[in-house]
C-alpha positions as CSV (number, residue, x, y, z in Angstrom):
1,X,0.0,0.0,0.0
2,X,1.7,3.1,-1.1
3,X,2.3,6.3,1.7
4,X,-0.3,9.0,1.6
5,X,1.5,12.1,2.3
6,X,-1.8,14.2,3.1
7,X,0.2,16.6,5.7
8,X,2.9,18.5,4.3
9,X,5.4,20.8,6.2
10,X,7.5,23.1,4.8
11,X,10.8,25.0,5.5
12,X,13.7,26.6,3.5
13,X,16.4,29.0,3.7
14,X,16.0,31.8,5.1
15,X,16.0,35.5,3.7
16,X,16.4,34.6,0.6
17,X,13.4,35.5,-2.0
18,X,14.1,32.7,-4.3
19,X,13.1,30.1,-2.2
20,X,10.4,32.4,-0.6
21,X,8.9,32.0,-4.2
22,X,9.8,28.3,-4.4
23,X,7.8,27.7,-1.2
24,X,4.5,30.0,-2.3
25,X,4.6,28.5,-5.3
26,X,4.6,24.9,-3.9
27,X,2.4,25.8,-1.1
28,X,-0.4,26.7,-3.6
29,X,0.3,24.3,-5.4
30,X,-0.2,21.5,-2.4
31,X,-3.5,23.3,-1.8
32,X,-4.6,22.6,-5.1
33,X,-4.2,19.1,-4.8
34,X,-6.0,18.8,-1.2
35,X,-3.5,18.5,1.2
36,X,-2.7,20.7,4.1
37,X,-0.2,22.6,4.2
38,X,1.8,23.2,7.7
39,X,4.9,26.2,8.1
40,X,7.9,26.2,9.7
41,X,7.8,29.1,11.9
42,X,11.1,30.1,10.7
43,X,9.3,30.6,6.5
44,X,6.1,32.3,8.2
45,X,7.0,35.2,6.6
46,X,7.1,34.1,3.2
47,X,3.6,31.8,3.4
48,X,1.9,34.6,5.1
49,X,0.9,36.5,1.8
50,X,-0.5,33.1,0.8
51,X,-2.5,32.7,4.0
52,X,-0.5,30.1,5.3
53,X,0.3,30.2,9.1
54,X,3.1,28.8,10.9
55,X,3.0,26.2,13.4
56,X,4.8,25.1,16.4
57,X,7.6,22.1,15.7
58,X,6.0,20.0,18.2
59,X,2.9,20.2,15.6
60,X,5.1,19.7,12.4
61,X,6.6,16.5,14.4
62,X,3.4,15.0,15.6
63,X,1.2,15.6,12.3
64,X,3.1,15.8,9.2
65,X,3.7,13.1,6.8
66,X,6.6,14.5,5.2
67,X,8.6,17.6,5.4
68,X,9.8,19.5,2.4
69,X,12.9,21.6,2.8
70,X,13.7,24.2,0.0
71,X,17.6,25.4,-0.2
72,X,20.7,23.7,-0.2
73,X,22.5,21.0,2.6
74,X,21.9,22.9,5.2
75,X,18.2,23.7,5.0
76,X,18.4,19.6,4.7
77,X,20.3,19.0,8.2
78,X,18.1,21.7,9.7
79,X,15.0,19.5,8.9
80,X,16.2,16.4,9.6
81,X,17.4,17.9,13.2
82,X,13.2,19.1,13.6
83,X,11.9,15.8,13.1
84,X,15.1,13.4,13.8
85,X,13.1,12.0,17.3
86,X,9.7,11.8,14.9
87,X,11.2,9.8,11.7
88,X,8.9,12.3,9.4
89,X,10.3,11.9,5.6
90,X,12.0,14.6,4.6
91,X,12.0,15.7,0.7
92,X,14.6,18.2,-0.5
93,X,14.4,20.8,-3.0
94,X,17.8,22.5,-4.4
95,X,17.8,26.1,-4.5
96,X,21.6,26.1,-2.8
97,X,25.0,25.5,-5.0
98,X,26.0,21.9,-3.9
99,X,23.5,19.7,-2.7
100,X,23.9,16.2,-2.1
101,X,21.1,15.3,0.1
102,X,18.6,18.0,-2.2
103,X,18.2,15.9,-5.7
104,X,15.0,17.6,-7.1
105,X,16.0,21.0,-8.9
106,X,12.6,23.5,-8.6
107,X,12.9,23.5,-12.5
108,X,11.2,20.3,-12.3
109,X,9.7,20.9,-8.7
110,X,5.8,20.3,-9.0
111,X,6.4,17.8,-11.0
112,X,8.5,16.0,-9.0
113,X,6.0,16.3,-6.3
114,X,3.3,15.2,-8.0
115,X,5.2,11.7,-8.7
116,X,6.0,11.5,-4.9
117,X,2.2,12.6,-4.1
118,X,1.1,9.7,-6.6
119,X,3.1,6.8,-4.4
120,X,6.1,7.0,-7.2
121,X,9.2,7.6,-5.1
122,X,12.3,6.0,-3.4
123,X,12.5,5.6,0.6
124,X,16.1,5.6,1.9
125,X,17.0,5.6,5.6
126,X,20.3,7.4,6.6
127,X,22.3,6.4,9.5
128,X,22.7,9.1,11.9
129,X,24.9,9.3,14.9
130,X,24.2,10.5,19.1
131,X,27.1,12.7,20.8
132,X,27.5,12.7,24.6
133,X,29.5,14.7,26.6
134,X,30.4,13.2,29.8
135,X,32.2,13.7,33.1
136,X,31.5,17.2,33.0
137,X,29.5,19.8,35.7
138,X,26.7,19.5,32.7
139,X,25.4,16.0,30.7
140,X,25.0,17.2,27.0
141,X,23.7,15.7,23.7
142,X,23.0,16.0,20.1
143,X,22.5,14.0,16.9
144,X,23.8,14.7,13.7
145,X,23.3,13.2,10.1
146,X,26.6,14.3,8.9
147,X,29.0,14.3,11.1
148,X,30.6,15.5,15.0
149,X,33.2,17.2,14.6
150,X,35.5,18.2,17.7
151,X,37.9,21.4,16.5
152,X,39.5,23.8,18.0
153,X,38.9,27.2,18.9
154,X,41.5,29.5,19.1
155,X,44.0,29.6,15.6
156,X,47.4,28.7,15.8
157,X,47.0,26.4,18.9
158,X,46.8,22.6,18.4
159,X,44.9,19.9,20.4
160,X,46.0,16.7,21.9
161,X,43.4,14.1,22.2
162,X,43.0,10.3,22.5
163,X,40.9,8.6,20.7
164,X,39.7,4.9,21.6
165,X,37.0,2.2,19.9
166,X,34.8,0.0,21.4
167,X,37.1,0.4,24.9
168,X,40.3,-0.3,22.9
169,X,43.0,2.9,22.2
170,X,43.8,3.9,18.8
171,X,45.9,6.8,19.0
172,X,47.1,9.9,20.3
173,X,46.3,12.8,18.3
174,X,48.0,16.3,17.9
175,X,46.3,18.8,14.9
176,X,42.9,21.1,14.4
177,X,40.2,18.4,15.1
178,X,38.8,14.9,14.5
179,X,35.5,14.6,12.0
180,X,33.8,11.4,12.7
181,X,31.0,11.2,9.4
182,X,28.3,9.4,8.8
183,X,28.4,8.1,4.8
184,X,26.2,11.1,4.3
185,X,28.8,13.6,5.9
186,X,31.6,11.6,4.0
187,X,30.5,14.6,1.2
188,X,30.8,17.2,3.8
189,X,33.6,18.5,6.1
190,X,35.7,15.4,5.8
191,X,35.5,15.2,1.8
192,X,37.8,18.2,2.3
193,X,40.2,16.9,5.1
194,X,41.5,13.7,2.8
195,X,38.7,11.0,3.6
196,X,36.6,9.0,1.4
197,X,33.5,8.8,0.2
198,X,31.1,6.3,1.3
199,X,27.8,5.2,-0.4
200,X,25.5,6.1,1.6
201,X,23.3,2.6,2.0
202,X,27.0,1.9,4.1
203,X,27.0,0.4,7.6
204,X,29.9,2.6,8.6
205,X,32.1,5.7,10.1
206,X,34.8,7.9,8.8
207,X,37.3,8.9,11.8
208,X,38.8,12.0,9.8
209,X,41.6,14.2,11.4
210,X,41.9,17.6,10.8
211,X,45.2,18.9,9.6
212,X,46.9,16.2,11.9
213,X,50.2,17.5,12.7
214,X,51.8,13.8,12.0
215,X,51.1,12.7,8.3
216,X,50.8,9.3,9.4
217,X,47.8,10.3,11.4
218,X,45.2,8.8,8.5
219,X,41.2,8.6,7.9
220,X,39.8,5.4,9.7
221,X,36.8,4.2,8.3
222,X,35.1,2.0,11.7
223,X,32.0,-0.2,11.6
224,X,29.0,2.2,12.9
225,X,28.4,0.0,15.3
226,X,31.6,1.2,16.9
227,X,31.5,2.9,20.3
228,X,34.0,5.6,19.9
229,X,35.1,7.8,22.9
230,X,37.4,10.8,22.3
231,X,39.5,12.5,25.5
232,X,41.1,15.4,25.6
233,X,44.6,15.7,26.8
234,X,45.4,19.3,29.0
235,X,47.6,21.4,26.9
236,X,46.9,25.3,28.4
237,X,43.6,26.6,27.7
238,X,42.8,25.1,24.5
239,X,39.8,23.5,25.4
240,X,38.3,22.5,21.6
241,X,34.3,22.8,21.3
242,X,32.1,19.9,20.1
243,X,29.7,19.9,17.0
244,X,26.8,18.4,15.5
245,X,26.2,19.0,11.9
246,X,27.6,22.3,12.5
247,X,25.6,22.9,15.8
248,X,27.5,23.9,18.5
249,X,27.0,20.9,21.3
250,X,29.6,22.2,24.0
251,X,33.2,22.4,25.3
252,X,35.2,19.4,25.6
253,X,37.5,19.6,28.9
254,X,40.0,17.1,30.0
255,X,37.9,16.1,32.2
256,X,35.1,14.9,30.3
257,X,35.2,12.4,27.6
258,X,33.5,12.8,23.9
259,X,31.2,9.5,22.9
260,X,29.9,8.7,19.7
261,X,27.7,5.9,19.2
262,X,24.7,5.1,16.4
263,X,21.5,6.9,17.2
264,X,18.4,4.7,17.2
265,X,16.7,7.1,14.9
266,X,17.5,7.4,11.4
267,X,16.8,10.4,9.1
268,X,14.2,9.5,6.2
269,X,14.6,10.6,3.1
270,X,12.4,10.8,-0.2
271,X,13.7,11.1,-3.7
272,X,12.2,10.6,-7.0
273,X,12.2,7.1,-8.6
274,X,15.2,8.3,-10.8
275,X,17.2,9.2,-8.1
276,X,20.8,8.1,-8.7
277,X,23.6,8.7,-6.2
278,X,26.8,8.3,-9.0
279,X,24.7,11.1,-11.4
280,X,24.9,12.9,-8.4
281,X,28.2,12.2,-7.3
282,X,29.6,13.1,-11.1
283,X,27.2,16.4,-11.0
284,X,28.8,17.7,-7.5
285,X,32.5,16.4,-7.9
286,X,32.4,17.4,-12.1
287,X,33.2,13.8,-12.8
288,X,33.1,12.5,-16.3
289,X,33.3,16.3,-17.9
290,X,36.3,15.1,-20.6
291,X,38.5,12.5,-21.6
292,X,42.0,13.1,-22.3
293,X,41.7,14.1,-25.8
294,X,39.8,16.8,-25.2
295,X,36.0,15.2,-26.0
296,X,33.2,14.8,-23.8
297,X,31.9,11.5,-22.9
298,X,29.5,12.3,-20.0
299,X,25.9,11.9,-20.8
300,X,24.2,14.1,-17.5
């Protein structure tokens, strides 16, 4: 029996007036086709005209069937981070300039939409990770679809910091930071610090240091299963803060200790039935542009 996605919430970027008209365009668009239509509080301003009011989160979490988040990456890993404890599908729309986890361009938006509306569409579950900060004054948490990332905070100063798996010690780190990614994150922040990509149907974790001050100080790809703790060795007052997807979670002190483990949720995501990871891959990354005679023998 195919999903019926009657409540549909949306969010996008914000302040910017071409996804304003992205999301009044498929707002109306949604209403024409019977289904109710819920705001993000943070695009009230853009639905208002329409007559679309916002509601809370707590709302969007406990009534929509699927989200749709207008923009690039980061509109993506705001959603998911709304509805992470809910599961609600989320459906991206690419109005930003790289987008990996956004696969339907608004040139071919409503129809897109209409396809998914129909029951024509591809379910794909994403691994995403918990971060705890222990043996400090104050218990925090976060989760994050990308990655957690702990980096340091004041430039020019290194950070020494174990890290250890599943209660076994790897290594003794000196540099800017450790990104441990998800295989959607393996895109993201540590595509750029030397580690791999990872398909994203992948049971697994990147460990990827950044700028380690020892070149033998490699990526680590880990099962996800891994339990993977990170402590922080005193040097002065360089006490590194803690990330998820890019949201500040806290300071790391010495002594408190970072851990990583799988979260039980796992961010939902809808894409067409022509979606197609490598097209993407060789869109992104400009793979397959030339040969080296000169000719072209990409067909995207």
């Amino acid at each position: 029996m195919a999903r019926s996605f009657d409540i549909i919430a949306l969010t996008g970027k914000r302040d910017d007036e071409t996804v304003a008209e992205s999301l009044r365009s498929l707002a109306t668009h949604l209403a024409g086709r019977k289904r109710e239509v819920l705001a993000d509080p943070s695009v009230a301003e853009a639905l208002e005209p329409i007559g679309i009011q916002p509601v809370s989160v707590d709302q969007i979490c406990s009534r929509a069937d699927l989200i749709v988040a207008i923009g690039g990456d980061g509109t993506m890993l705001y959603a998911a981070g709304l509805v992470a404890e809910a599961g609600v599908p989320l459906l991206g729309i690419n109005r930003g300039r790289l987008g990996f986890l956004t696969d339907v361009g608004t040139e071919g938006m409503l129809e897109s939409v209409d396809e998914i509306l129909h029951g024509r569409f591809i379910e794909e579950r994403r691994l995403m990770l918990e971060a705890r900060i222990t043996g400090q004054e104050e218990r925090l948490s976060g989760l994050a679809l990308n990655d957690v990332v702990l980096q340091k905070r004041d430039t020019g100063r290194m950070i020494d910091f174990e890290t250890w798996i599943d209660g076994r010690y790897v290594n003794t780190h000196a540099g800017d930071g450790l990104v441990v990614a998800t295989p959607t994150g393996s895109t993201a922040y540590a595509l750029s610090g030397g580690g791999p990509i990872m398909h994203p149907t992948m049971d697994v974790v990147a460990m990827v240091p950044i700028c380690p001050h020892t070149l033998s100080d490699r990526p680590l790809v880990v099962p996800a299963s891994a339990e993977i703790d990170i402590r922080v060795i005193e040097r002065g007052d360089t006490h590194p803060e803690v990330t998820c997807d890019g949201r500040l979670l806290g300071i790391l002190l010495p002594s408190g200790r970072l851990e990583i483990r799988p979260a039980s949720q796992a961010t939902r995501l809808i894409h067409p039935v022509d979606h197609d990871y490598f097209r993407i891959l060789r869109s992104k990354l400009h793979w397959g542009r030339g040969s080296r005679d000169g000719g072209s023998r990409s067909t995207d």
